[in-house]
C-alpha positions as CSV (number, residue, x, y, z in Angstrom):
1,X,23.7,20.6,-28.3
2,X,26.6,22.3,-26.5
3,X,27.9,18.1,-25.4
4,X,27.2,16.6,-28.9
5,X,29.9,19.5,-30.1
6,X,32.0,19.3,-27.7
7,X,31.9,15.2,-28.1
8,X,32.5,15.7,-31.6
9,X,35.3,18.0,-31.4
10,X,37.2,15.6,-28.5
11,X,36.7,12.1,-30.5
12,X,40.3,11.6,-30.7
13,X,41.4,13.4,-27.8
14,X,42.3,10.7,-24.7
15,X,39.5,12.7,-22.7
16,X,37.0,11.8,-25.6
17,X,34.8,10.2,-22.7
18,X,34.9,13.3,-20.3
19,X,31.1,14.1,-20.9
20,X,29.6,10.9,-20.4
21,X,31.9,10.3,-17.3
22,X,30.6,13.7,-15.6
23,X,27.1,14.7,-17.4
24,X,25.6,11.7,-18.3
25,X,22.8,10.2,-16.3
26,X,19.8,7.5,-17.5
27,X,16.0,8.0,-16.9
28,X,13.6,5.3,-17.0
29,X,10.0,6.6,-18.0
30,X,7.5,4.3,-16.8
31,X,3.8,3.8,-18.9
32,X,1.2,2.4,-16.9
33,X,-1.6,1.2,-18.7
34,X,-4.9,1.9,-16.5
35,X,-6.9,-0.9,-18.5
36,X,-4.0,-4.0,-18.1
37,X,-2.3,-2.1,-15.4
38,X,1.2,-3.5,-16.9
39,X,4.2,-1.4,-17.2
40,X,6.1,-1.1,-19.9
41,X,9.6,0.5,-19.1
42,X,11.9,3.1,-21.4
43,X,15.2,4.0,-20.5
44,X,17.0,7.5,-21.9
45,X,20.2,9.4,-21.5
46,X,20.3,12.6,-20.4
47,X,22.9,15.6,-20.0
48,X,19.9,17.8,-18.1
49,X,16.5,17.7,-16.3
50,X,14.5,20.3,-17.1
51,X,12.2,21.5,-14.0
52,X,8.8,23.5,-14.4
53,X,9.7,26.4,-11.9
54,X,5.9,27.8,-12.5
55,X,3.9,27.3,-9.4
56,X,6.4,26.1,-7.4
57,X,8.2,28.1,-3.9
58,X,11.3,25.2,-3.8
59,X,13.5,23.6,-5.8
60,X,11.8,20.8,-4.1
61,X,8.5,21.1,-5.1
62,X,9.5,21.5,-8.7
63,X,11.5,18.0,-8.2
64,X,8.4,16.2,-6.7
65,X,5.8,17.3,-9.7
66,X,8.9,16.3,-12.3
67,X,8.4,12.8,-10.6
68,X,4.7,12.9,-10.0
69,X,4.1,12.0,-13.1
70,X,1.0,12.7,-16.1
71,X,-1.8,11.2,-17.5
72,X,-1.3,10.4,-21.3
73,X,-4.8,9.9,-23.2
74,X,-5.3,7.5,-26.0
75,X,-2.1,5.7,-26.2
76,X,-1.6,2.8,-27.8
77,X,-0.7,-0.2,-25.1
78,X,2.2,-2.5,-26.1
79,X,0.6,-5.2,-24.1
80,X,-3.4,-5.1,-24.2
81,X,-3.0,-3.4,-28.0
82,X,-5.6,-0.4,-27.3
83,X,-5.6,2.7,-26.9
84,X,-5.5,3.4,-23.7
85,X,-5.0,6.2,-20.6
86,X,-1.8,5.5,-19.4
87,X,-0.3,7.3,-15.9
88,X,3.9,8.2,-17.0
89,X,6.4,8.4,-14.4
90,X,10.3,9.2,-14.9
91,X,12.7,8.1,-12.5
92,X,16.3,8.9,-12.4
93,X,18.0,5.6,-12.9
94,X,21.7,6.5,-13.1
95,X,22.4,9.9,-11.6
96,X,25.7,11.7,-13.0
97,X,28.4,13.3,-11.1
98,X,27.5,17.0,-11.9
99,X,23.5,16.9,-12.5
100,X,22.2,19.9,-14.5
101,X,19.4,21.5,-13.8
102,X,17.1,23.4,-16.3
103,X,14.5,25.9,-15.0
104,X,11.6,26.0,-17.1
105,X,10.5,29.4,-16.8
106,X,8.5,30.3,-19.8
107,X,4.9,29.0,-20.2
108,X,3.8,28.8,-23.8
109,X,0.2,29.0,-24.3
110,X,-0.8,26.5,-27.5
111,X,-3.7,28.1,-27.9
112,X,-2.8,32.2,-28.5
113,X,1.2,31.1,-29.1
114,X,2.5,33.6,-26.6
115,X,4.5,32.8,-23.7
């Protein structure tokens, strides 16, 4: 939110690209489909990554279970057109220059609603 401001309030200033130049990175989430095993590919920005710090000694480890990936249940397969498991990995596509770096630290439990 802080970078949409501060885009918003430079629009006409000659530095109105200063975020994207030194914040701005692209991921590339990757879904693949365990009954077609295609892949389909979607690309975002980002300003951040936000690491789970929970169970983790290193700033390492937190970066290799951000890339390990998840298992998504019942999602619906742009190729084979069922719902589907799927295994989703994000990659960093385009790193920036300055990469932030969120530390998750609160765990909210869904099913009491306390972290």
């Amino acid at each position: 939110m802080f970078f949409d401001r501060l885009e918003a309030g430079i629009k006409e200033h000659p530095l109105k690209r200063l975020v994207d130049n030194f914040y701005h990175g692209k991921s590339s989430n990757l879904f693949k489909c365990h009954n077609c095993n295609q892949t389909k590919k979607v690309e975002e920005t980002f300003y951040s990554i936000t690491l789970e710090v929970k169970n983790s000694k290193t700033l390492s480890e937190s970066f290799n279970r951000f890339i390990l990936g998840e298992m998504i249940s019942d999602y619906m397969c742009d190729f084979c057109k069922q719902r589907v498991d799927v295994s989703k990995k994000t990659r960093i596509s385009k790193s920036p220059h300055n990469l932030i770096i969120h530390l998750q630290r609160i765990d909210m439990n869904f099913e009491t609603f306390v972290n």
